[in-house]
MIVO-329923 format. One record per residue (C-alpha): x, y, z. Coordinates in steps of 0.5 Angstrom, whole numbers, plus 2048, in hexadecimal, padded with zeros to 3 digits. Example, Ala and Ser with C-alpha at 12.3 -4.5 7.8 and 13.67 -1.06 7.14 Angstrom:
% residues 2
8197F7810
81B7FE80E
% end
This chain:
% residues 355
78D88C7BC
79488D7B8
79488B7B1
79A8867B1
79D8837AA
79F87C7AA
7A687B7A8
7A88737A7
7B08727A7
7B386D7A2
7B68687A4
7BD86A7A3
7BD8727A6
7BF8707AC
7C38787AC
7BB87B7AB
7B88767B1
7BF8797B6
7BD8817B4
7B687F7B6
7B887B7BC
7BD8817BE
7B88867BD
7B38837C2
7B28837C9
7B287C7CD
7B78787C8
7B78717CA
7BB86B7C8
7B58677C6
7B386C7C1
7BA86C7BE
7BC8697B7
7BF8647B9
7BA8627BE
7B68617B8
7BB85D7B4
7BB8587B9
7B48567B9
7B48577B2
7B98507B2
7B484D7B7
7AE84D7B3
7AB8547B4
7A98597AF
7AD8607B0
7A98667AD
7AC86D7AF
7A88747B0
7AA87C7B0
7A48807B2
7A68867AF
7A288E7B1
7A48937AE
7A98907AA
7AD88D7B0
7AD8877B5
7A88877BA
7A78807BB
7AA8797BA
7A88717BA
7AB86B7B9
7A58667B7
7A685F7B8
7A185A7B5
7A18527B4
79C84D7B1
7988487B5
7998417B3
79483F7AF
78F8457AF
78F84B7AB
7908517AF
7978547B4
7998567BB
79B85D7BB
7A08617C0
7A38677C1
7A98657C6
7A986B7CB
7A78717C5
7A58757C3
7AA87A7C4
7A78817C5
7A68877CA
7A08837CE
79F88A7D1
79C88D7CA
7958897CA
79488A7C4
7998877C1
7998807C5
7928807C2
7948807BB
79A87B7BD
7958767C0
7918777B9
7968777B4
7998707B8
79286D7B8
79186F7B0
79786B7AE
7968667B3
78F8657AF
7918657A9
7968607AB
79085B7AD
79285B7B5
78D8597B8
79085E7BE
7968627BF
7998647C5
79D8697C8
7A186A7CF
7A58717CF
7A88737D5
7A38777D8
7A18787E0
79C8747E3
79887A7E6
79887D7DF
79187E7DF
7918837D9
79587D7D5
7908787D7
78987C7D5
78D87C7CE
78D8767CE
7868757CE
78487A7CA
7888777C6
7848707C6
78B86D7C8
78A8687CF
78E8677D5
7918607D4
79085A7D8
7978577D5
79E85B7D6
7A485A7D2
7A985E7D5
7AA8607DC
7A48647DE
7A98677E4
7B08687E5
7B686A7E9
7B98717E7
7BF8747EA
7C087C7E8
7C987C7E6
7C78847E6
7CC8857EC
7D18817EA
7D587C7EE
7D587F7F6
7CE8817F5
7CC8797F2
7D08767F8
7CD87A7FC
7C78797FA
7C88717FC
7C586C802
7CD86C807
7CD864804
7CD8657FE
7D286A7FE
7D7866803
7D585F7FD
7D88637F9
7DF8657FC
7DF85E7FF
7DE85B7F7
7E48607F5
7E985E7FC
7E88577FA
7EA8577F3
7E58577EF
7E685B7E9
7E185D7E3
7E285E7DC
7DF8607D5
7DE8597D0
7DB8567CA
7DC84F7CC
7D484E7CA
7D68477CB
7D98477D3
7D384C7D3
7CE8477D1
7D08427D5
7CF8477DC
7C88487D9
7C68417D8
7C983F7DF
7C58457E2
7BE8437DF
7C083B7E1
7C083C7E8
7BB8437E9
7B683F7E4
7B58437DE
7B58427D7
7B98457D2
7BB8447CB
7C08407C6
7C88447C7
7C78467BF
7C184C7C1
7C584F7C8
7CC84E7C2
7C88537BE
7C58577C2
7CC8587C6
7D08597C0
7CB85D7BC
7CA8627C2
7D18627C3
7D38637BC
7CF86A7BB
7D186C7C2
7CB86C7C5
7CD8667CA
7D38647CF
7D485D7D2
7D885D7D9
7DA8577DD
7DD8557E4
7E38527E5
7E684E7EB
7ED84D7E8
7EA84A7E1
7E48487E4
7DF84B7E0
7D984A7E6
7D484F7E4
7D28537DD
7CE8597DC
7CC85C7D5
7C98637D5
7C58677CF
7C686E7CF
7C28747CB
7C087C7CB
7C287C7D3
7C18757D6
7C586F7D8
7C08687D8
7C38627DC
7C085E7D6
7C48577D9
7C68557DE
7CA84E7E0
7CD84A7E5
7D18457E8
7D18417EF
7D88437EF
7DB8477F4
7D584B7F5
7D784D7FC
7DC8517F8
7D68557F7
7D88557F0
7D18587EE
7D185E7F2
7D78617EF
7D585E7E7
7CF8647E8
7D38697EC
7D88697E5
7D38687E0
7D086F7E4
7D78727E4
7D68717DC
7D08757DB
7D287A7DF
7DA87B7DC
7D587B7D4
7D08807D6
7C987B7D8
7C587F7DD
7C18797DF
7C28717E0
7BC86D7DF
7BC8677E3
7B88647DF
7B28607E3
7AF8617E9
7A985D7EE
7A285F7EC
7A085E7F3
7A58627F9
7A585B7FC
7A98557FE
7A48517FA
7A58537F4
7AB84F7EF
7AF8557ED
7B08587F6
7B68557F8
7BA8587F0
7B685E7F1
7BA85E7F9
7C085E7F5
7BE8647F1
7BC8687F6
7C28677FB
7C686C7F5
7C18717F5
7BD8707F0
7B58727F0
7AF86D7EF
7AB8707E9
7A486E7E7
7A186E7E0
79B86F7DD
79D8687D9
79A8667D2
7948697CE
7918657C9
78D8667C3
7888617C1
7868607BA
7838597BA
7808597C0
77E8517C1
78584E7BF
7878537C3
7838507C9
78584A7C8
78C84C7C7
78C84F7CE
78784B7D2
7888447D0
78F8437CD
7928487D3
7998457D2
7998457CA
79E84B7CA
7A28477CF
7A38417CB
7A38437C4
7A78497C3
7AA84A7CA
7A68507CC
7A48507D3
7A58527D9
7AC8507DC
7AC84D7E3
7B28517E4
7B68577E1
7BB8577DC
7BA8527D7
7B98547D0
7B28587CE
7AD8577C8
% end
């Protein structure tokens, strides 16, 4: 197995931790530095690694870490890492044990980890194992998603849409519905909470989407447009981006005008973007883990797919137990633990902030 050395970046070598994020495959926003700023303001311990071969970057992670209330020890989780070439087995062992080291000395009582690997990827499953890490009962992110290939430009996009959403979007341009670029956080937010009031999801206070909006944007790593009926903003859309994709992070509405289909031609702009700045792919960002009208996530994943975009199964999160009965206690008898202390479970429906 590779011999990985362990390097901890400092806290304020933000320049060291971009190089590494550069220079590795499979970058995702919620490894970014700013991510893990802004869990540091909410009660998270930020610690930042480079695993080095050979004098270069093979792998990274972002390890985030919380005390439990009144108890000794701390939850752990690697937020969609590590980063690293999954077809070099070796090296993903090694990833996986350096994250389990410092996880332990950290008093985790387990840490757990959720890259974006193929749910048919046995290879990456049987590693796991060897590895002593367990396929978890709770999922923090999406485990599936809806993912739209931009590589052929925007013929080869609308072409790949369903006839209605293509006609939705001209009929949202024919009546006069415009999209444009913001960072009124405030209009932004008021379109979140409207949204989650009547879908039925919780959300956080306006200060952490303030932050979370301004700070991605500031570094260039996040974009917000609104649609507008003459100066009615009636839906929003915030999107993350890194390496080569597009994350349709947030997404609001209003009642107002819908039959404008205002929607339809918010995500038709934001694809123009990615593609006008180079991004091969747009992450939709949550799809139903059952391919059924049952599942809560069915009517939205509808919508994703009318443009095209393709349903992609994940091999979800694994986790490395270091305690075994707090654990069990955690996971079996205080199943909505995360839910109501730190905001971590699965959400009912996509595109509300994640852990």
């Amino acid at each position: 197995m590779d011999s990985l050395h362990i390097q901890p970046i400092a806290d304020h070598a933000r320049v060291d931790w971009d190089a590494a994020l550069a220079a590795l495959p499979g970058g995702h926003f919620l490894q970014t530095w700013e991510w893990g700023d802004l869990k540091a303001q909410y009660g998270w311990q930020v610690q930042r690694y480079v695993c080095e071969r050979n004098g270069r970057p093979a792998a990274a992670f972002t390890l985030l870490t919380r005390s439990l209330p009144r108890l000794p020890w701390r939850v752990a989780y690697v937020p969609k890492g590590p980063l690293l070439d999954f077809g070099d087995p070796s090296l993903f062992s090694a990833a996986l044990d350096a994250i389990a080291g410092v996880a332990r000395e950290a008093r985790a009582i387990y840490v757990k980890t959720d890259p974006d690997l193929a749910a048919d990827d046995s290879a990456a499953a049987a590693i796991y194992t060897e590895r002593n890490w367990d396929a978890s009962t709770e999922q923090i992110q999406f485990p599936n998603t809806a993912l739209l290939d931009l590589a052929g430009g925007e013929d080869a996009v609308l072409a790949a849409m369903k006839p209605k959403t293509r006609y939705n979007i001209r009929l949202a341009s024919r009546r006069g519905v415009v999209v444009e670029q913001t960072t009124d956080w405030d209009i932004l937010y008021r379109l979140y909470a409207e949204t989650a009031a009547r879908d039925g999801f919780a959300i956080r206070e306006a200060g952490y989407y303030h932050a979370l909006w301004s700070a991605f944007s500031r570094c260039g790593r996040g974009v917000a447009f609104l649609a507008k009926v003459g100066e009615d903003a009636v839906a929003g859309l915030y999107l993350m981006h890194c390496s080569d994709t597009g994350w349709f992070f947030t997404g609001a509405s209003t009642h107002r005008h819908r039959k404008m289909m205002p929607n339809y031609l918010l995500q038709w702009h934001t694809m123009q973007w990615l593609m006008a700045h180079g991004y091969r792919w747009y992450d939709l960002w949550g799809a139903p883990t059952v391919l059924d009208e049952s599942d809560p996530l069915w009517g939205v994943y509808r919508f994703k797919q009318g443009f095209g975009a393709q349903y992609v199964r994940r091999l979800g999160a694994y986790d490395r137990v270091f305690n075994q009965p707090v654990y069990a206690l955690l996971t079996r008898f205080v199943p909505y633990y995360w839910r109501l202390r730190h905001g971590l479970a699965r959400r009912t429906r996509p595109n509300g902030h994640s852990a």
